[in-house]
N, C-alpha and C positions, 0 to 999 in steps of 0.2 A: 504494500500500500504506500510506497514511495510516491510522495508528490513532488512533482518539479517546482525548482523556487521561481517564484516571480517578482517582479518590483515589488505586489501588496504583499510579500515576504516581509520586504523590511521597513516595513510601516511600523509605528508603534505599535504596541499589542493592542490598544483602546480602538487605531482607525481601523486595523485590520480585521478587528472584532464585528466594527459595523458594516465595512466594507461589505463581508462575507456574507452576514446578516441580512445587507440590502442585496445581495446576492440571489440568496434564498426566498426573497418575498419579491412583492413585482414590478422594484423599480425598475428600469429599462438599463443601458450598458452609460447610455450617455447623461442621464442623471445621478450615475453612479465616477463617470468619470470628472462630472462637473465638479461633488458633493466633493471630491479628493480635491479635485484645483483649490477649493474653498478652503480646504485642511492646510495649504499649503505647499500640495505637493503637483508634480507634474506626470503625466499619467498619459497613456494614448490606449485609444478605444478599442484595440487589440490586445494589447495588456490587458486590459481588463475581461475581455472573451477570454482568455487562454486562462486566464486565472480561475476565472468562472465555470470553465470547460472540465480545468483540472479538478474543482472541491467539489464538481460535482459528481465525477466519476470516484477519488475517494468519497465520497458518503454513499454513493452507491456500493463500493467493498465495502465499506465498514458496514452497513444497512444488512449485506449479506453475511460477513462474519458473525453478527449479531443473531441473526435468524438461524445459522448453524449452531451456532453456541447454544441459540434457545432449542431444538432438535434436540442436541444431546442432551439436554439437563430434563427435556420430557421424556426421555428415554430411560433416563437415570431414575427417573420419578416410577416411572410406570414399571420398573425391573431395578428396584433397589441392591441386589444381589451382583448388579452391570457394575463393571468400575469405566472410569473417562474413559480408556481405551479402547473397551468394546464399545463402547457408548460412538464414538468414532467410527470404527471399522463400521458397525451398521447403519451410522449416516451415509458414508463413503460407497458401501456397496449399492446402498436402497439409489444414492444419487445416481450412481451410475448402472444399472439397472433401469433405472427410467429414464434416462437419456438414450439408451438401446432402445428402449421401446417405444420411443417416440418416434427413432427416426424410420423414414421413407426407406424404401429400395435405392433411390439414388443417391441417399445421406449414405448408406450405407456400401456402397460402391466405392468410395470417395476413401474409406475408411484404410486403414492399412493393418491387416487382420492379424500379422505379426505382433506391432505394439500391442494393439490391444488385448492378444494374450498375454505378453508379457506384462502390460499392465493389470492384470486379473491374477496373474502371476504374483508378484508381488504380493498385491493386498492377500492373497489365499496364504501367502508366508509369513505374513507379518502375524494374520491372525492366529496360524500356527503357531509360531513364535509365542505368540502373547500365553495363547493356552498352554505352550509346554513350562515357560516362567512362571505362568499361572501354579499349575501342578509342583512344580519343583517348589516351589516358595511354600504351597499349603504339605508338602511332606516333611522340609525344613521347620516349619512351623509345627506339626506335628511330633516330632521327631524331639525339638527343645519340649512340648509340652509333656511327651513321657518320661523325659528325663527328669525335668521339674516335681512332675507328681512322684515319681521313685524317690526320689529325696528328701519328700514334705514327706512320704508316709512312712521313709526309714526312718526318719528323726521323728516324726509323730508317734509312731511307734516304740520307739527307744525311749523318749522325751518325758512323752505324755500316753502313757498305753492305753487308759481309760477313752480319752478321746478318740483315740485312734480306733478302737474296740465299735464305740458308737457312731462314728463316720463308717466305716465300715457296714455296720448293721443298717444305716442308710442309704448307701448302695446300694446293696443288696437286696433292698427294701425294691426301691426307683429301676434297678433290674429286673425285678420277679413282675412288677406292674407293666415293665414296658414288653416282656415278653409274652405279658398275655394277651396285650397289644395283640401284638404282631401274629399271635393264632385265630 
């Protein structure tokens, strides 16, 4: 979202605040170039199109990064269990998926069927990717939590035998219910 700098670049922050402002609403180019003569500055009615041309295509990205951003965060919402990254990967696929499937016979001619494997490509690895770090990271995670609990219940055990006696008989408890569960 680089924009190119223009003259109303280096305007003070205050004129170029309104510049932009009067940009946005519907002065014309030449009330907007007069409004700056008046500031004290010198200005040509080109400059001011290109400037106008450029803040209006950034708020256009920005308009759409926004609406991506809101995408994933309804994603994230409606699949709390989603972290950003899948939250991502199913924006990216869903978008392009329906840019397939919008287009024509002739859009699609046009197409160079290579990249766009290898662009499918990709995204199919990254999500792999994600899923195998996914897995790796909850066996790590697993992994410190039975070491943790072997430790809590040798020294609860050793410690405090009484306690440990009745966490146990608690377990065991929460065991016997959830297996009857499950018949």
């Amino acid at each position: 979202m680089n924009r190119k700098h223009s003259k109303i670049d280096t305007f003070p922050p205050d004129l170029k605040e309104t510049v932009e402002f009067m940009m946005q609403s519907d002065y014309t180019y030449k009330e907007i170039v007069d409004y700056i003569k008046t500031c004290g500055h010198d200005i040509s009615l080109t400059s001011v199109y290109r400037h106008a041309k450029n803040l209006n295509t950034s708020l256009k990205q920005l308009k759409m990064v926004q609406e991506n951003f809101k995408a994933i965060n309804e994603e994230l919402r409606r699949y709390p269990d989603l972290d950003t990254g899948d939250g991502i990967i199913r924006l990216l696929s869903h978008q392009i998926l329906e840019r397939v499937q919008n287009m024509d016979s002739e859009d699609l001619q046009g197409v160079d069927i290579l990249k766009l494997m290898k662009e499918a490509n990709a995204l199919i690895r990254t999500a792999s990717y994600k899923s195998k770090v996914d897995i790796s990271n909850k066996d790590i995670f697993e992994a410190g939590y039975e070491k943790v609990k072997t430790l809590v219940f040798e020294a609860m055990q050793k410690e405090e035998p009484e306690l440990y006696a009745k966490v146990s008989e608690f377990l065991n408890k929460k065991v016997d219910v959830i297996k009857e569960g499950a018949d």
